[in-house]
LOSE-999148 format. One line per 4 residues: number of its first residue (from 1); their letters; for each residue x, y, z of C-alpha. Coordinates in pm, 1 decimal. Example, Ala and Ser with C-alpha at 12.3 -4.5 7.8 and 13.67 -1.06 7.14 Angstrom:
BEGIN
1) AS) 1230.0,-450.0,780.0  1367.0,-106.0,714.0
This chain:
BEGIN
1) XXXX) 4666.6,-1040.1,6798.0  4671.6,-1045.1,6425.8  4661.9,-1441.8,6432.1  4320.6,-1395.5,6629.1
5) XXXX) 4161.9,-1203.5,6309.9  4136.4,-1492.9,6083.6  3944.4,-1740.3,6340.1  3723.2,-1501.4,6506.5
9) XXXX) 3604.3,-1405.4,6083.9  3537.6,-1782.2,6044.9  3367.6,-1832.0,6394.9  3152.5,-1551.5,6270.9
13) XXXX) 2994.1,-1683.5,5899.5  2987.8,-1987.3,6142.6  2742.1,-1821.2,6346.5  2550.2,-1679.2,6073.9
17) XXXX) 2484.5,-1987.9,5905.2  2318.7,-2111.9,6223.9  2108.6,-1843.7,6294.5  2014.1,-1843.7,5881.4
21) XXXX) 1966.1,-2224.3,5902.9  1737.6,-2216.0,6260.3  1539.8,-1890.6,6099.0  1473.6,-2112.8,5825.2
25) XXXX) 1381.5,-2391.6,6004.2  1176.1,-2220.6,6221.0  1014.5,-2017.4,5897.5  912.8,-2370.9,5803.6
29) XXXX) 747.8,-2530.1,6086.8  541.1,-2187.8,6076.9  465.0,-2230.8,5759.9  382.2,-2595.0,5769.1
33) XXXX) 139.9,-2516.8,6071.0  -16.8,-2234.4,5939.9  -98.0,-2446.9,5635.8  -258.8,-2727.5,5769.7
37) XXXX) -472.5,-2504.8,6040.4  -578.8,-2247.9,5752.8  -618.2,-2500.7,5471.7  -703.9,-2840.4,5638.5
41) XXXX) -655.3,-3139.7,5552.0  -969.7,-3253.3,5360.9  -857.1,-3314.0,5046.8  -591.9,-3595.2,5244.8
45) XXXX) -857.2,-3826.6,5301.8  -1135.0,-3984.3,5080.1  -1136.9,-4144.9,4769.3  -856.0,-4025.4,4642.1
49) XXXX) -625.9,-4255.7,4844.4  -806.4,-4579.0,4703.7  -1173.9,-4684.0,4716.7  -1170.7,-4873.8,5055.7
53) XXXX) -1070.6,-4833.8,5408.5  -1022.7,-5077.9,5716.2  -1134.7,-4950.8,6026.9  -1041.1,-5169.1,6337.1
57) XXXX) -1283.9,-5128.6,6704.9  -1518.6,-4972.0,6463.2  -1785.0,-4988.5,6686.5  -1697.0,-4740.9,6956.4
61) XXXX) -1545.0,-4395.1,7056.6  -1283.0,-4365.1,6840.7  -1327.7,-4614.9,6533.0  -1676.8,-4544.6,6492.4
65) XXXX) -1631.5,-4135.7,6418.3  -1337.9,-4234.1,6187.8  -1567.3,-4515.1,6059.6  -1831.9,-4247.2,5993.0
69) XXXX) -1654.5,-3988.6,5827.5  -1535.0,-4196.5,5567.7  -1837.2,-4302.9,5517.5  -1940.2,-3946.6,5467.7
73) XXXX) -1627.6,-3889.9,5217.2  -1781.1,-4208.1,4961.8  -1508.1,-4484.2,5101.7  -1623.6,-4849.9,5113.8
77) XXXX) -1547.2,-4889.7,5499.2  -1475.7,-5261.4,5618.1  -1542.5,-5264.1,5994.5  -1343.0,-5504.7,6227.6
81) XXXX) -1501.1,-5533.6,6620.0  -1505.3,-5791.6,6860.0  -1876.3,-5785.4,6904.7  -2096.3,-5933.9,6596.4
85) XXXX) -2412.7,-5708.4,6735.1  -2287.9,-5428.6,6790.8  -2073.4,-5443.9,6422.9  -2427.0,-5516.7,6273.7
89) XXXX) -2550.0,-5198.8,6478.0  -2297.7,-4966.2,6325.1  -2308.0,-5113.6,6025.2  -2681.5,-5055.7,5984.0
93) XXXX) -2610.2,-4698.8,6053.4  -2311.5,-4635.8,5847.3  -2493.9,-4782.0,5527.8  -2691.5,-4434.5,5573.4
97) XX) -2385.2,-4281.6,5434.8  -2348.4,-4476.1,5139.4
């Protein structure tokens, strides 16, 4: 029985550092979450990743609103679409934002 003592003492602090390192973990993701839903993420888009920004199918759904918003933030947006009217469309109505 007295053999028995030793491993079950390790098999415990074995345990604990588990449930320290998954409370941690799990501390973190909170954390992380909490962050980025309470503070946002405004300041990690806009000029201060560079000065321009290459949208691609600009001119629909998607492309357009992202298009648009950094537009909105003061980036130079370069537009890529398969359609020469409607880029010229969008384009006309980005320039708004400049």
């Amino acid at each position: 029985m007295e053999s028995a003592l030793p491993a079950a003492g390790f098999l415990y602090w074995v345990g604990a550092g588990t449930v320290a390192y998954l409370a941690l973990r799990i501390s973190y993701s909170l954390f992380t979450a909490l962050r980025v839903w309470g503070v946002g993420n405004e300041a990690g888009v806009g000029p201060g990743l560079g000065e321009w920004a290459v949208v691609t199918g600009g001119t629909d759904g998607i492309g357009k609103s992202y298009a648009e918003e950094l537009a909105k933030r003061g980036m130079k947006v370069v537009l890529i679409s398969r359609s020469q009217d409607k880029l010229d469309q969008v384009s006309s109505e980005i320039s708004i934002y400049a």
